[in-house]
N, C-alpha and C positions, 0 to 999 in steps of 0.2 A: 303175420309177417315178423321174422327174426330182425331185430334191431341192433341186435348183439356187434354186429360186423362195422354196420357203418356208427356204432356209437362210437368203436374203440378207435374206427378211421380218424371218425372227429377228434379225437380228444388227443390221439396224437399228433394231428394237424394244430391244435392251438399251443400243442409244448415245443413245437417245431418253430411256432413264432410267438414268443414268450411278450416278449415287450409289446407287439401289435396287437396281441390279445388284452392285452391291460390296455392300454392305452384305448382299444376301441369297447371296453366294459365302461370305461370312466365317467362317458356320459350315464350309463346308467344308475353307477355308485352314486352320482350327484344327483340323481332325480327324487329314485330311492332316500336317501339318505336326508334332503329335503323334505318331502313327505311325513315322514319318519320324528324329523326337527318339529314340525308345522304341529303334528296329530298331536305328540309330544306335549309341547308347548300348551296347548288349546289344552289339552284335558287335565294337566298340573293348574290350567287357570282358572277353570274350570272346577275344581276340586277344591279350589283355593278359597274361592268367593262362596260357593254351599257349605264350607265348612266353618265363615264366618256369618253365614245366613243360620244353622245349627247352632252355634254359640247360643241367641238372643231365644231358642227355642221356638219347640212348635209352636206353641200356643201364643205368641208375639206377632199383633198389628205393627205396621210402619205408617201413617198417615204424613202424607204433606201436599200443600199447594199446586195445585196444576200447571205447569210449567210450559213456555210459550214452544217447546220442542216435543209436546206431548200430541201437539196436534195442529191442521192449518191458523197461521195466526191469526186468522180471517172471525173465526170459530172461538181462537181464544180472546181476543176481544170484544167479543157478543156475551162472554161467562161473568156475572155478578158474584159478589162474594167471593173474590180470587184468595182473599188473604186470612190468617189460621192465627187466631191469637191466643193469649197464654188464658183470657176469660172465657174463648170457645171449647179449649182441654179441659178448664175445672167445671163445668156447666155439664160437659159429657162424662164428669167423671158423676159425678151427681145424678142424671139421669140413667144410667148404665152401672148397674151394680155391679154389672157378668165380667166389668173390666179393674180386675183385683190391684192392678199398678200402672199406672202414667208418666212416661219421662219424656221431659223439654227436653228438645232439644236445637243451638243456634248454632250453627257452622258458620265459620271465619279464618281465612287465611290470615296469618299475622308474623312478625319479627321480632324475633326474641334475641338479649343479650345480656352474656354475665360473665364477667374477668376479660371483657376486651373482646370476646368473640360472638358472632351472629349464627343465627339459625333460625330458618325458617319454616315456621310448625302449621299444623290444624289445630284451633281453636276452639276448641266445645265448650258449649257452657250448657248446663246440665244441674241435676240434682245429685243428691245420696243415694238414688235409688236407679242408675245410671252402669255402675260396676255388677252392682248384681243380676239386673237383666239381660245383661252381654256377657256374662260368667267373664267378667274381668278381675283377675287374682291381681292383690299388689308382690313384689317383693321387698317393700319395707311402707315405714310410713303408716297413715291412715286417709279413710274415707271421709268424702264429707260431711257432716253432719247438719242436722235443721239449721240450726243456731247457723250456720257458714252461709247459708242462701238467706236466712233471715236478717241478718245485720251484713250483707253484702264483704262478706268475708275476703279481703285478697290472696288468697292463698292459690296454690295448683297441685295436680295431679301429674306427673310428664311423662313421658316415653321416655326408655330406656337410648334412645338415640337421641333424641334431645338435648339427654348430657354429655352423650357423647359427642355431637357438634360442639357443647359448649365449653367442652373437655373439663367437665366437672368427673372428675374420677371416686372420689371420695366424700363422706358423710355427706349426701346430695341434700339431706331433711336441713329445712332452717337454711339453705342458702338462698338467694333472691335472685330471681329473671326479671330483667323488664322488657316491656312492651313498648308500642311506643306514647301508649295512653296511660298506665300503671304500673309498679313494682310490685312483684305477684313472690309468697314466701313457699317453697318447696314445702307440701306434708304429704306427698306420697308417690313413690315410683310403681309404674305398670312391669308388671313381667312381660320378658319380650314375647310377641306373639306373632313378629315374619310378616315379612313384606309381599304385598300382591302389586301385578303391576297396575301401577295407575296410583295404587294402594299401600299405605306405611305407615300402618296403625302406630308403629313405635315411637313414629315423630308427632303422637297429638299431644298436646297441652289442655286440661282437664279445667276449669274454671267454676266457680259456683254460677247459674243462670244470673241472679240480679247482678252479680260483678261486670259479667261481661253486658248484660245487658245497656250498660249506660255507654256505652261503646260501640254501638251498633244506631245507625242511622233508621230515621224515621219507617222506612221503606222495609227495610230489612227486619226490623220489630214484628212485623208483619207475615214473615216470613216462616212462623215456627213450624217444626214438624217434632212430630212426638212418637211414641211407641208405648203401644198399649196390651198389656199381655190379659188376656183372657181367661177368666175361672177353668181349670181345667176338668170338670164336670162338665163343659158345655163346649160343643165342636165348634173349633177356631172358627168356622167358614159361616157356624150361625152368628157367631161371635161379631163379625166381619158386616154382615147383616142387619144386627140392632146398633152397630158403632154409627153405620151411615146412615141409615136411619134417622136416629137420635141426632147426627152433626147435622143434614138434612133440614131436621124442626129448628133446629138452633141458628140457623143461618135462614131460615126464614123462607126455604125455597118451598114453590109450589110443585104438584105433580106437572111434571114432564120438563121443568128445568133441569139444564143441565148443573152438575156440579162444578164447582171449583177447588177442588180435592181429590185424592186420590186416598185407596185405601191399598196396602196390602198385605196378602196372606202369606207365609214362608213356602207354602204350596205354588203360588201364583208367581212371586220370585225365581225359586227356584226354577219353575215353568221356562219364565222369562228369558233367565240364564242360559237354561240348557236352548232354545230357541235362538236366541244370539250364537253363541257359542257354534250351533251345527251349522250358520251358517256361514258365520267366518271360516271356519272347518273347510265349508267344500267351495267356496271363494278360492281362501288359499293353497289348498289342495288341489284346485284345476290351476292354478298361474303355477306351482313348483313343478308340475305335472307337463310343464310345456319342455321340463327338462329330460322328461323320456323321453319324449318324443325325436327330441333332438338326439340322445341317445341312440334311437331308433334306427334313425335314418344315418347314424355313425357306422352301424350296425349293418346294415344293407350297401355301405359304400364298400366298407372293408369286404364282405363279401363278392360284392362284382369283384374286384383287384384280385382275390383267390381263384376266383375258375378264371381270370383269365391268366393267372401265373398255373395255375394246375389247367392247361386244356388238356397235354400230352396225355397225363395221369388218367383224367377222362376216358379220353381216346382207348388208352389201353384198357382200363377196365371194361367198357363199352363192345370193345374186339373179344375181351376173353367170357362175355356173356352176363356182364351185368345190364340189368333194364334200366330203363329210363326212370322207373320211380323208387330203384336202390340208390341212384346217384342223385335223386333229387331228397331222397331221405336223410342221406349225408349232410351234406348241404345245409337243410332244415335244423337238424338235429345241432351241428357247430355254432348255428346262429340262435338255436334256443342256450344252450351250453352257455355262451358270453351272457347273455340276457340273464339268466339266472344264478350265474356268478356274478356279477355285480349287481341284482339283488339283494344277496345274503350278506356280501361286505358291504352295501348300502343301507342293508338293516343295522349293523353293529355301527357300523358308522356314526349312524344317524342317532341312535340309542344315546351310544356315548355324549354325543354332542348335545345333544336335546336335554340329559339328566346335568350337566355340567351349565348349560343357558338358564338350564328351569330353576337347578339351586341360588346360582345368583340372580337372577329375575323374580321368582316367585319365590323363593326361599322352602320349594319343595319338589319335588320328583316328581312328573305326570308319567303314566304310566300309557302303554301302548296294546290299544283294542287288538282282540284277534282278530276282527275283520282286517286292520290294516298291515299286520303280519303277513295274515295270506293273500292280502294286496300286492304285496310286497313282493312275492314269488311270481302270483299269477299273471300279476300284469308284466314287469319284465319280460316273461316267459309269450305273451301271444305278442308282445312287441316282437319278439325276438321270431317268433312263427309268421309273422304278418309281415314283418319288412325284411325276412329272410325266404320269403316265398318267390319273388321275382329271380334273383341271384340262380336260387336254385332250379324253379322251369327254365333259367339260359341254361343250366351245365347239364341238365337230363338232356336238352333237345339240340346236343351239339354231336353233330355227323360224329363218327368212330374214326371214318377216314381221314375227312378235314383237319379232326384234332391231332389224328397222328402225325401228318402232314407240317404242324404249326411248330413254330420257330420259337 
């Protein structure tokens, strides 16, 4: 079948109505272009959190306490030995030789100020051996040293947004934050390393473990988690193996207790991630998707209103020996045409707007799968086939006569 005829029909039927033709693409631009934002987004954050999973390297355990969201509370109230202390890391560092370095680590929200101004940071408190397992670079300054966690050193480590909440602009080394438990002396700033959301590694405050430790409540003492990098002779995952094991005999569980711990492997995270990830993905991907639809059916309205301003047109073609499935092909063809024109401006659209949200949200650019590219095309396009199928079997199966008739 030559398509040729009624392509050029169509296509001077939508310059013949410029403005109705945009205007009934628009929903599609927005659905598109939503889509577009959503995939965008997810996969800059996406990229964002494996590439500070990469940082700490392959060969890096994360251990911590089992958390009352890990599973029914029912269950975690039945689990002994919930809590991970700083005697159960050096006990396992001792029985596990395969695990080369150990870092505490105590998380804590907190409030800092200095010259009059507030900011509120993350708190780590940690060792000397803490920057180098995170491949954390300073840009001035120094690390902490034994001596800093041995004689409970007040000193700190800060993000480069730290000073600049506290509009500390100049020689940061040697000025004082406080808290609101201690006066803590600046020896070293972090290079920036960009914000994820949720996530602002630039706003942590670095602390020696004993400093902060006297600062933290009975309960939360209790609470440590640590990171254990594994001899890289020996695969993480056996690595991961003799860790629980070994925590296992140390907390005194028998076979077939459950633990009250968790181990994991950069494989197992990352796993994690991407599993979240694809399913927020096709969550938010079907809710923005409710906006083709509506597009859709923009698309099928503007149509009926065509064949009944074009019956005449019909009519004559109909009389001079057009069939019923040239004029239905017309028809179809106009309503894929809008569909897949406000696809491809729904792509750039979307693009745009998606790399301009992700630099300021995530502080990097996600990029956009070719599956959702030619999503992008294809589906517009059977919307445009699908809710432009009715319109067009009205105008094939409209009498010749009738229409010439019509007023």
């Amino acid at each position: 079948m030559d398509v040729r005829e009624p392509l050029v029909a169509a296509l001077k039927s939508l310059r013949a109505n410029k403005l109705r033709s945009g205007l009934t693409t628009l929903g599609i631009i927005i659905g598109v272009a939503a889509v577009i934002i959503v995939v965008s987004l997810i996969q800059g954050l996406q990229g964002s959190v494996l590439k500070q999973i990469e940082k700490a390297g392959s060969q890096t355990l994360i251990v911590r306490p089992v958390f009352p969201t890990d599973m029914p509370y029912s269950e975690f109230t039945k689990i002994k030995n919930r809590d991970l202390f700083m005697e159960d890391m050096k006990a396992l560092q001792r029985m596990v030789p395969a695990l080369t370095t150990m870092t505490p680590l105590y998380f804590n929200g907190s409030e800092v100020k200095a010259a009059g101004k507030t900011a509120n940071v993350n708190l780590i408190m940690t060792d000397e051996t803490y920057l180098e397992l995170n491949a954390i670079n300073l840009t001035a300054g120094r690390n902490f040293v034994p001596s800093d966690n041995r004689l409970a050193s007040k000193v700190a480590i800060v993000g480069p947004r730290v000073l600049e909440k506290l509009g500390i602009k100049e020689r940061p080394l040697g000025r004082i934050i406080q808290t609101p438990q201690m006066a803590l002396e600046i020896v070293g700033v972090i290079e920036e390393q960009g914000s994820s959301l949720g996530n602002d590694p630039d706003s942590n405050v670095v602390i020696p473990l004993t400093t902060g430790r006297a600062t933290l409540t009975d309960q939360q003492r209790k609470q440590l988690i640590f990171q254990a990098r594994v001899d890289p002779r020996i695969n993480v995952d056996d690595g991961a193996d003799m860790l629980t094991e070994a925590l296992r005999r140390i907390k005194g569980l028998k076979s077939g207790q459950p633990e009250g711990f968790k181990v994991f492997s950069p494989k197992q995270i990352a796993g994690i991630v991407s599993s979240i990830m694809g399913a927020i993905t096709a969550v938010a991907g079907g809710m923005v998707s409710i906006a083709l639809l509506v597009g859709g059916i923009g698309i099928m309205n503007i149509m009926l209103v065509s064949v009944t301003e074009r019956t005449r047109e019909i009519g004559i073609r109909k009389a001079v020996g057009a069939k019923r499935r040239d004029v239905m092909l017309q028809f179809l063809i106009e309503a894929a045409l809008l569909s897949v024109l406000g696809g491809a401006i729904g792509i750039g659209v979307g693009y745009a707007l998606g790399a301009a949200i992700g630099k300021a949200l995530l502080g990097v650019v996600g990029g956009i799968p070719l599956w959702a590219l030619v999503s992008a095309f294809a589906v517009p396009a059977a919307i445009g086939l699908i809710f432009g199928i009715y319109p067009a079997a009205k105008a094939s199966k409209l009498d010749p006569i009738e229409a010439l008739r019509y007023e």
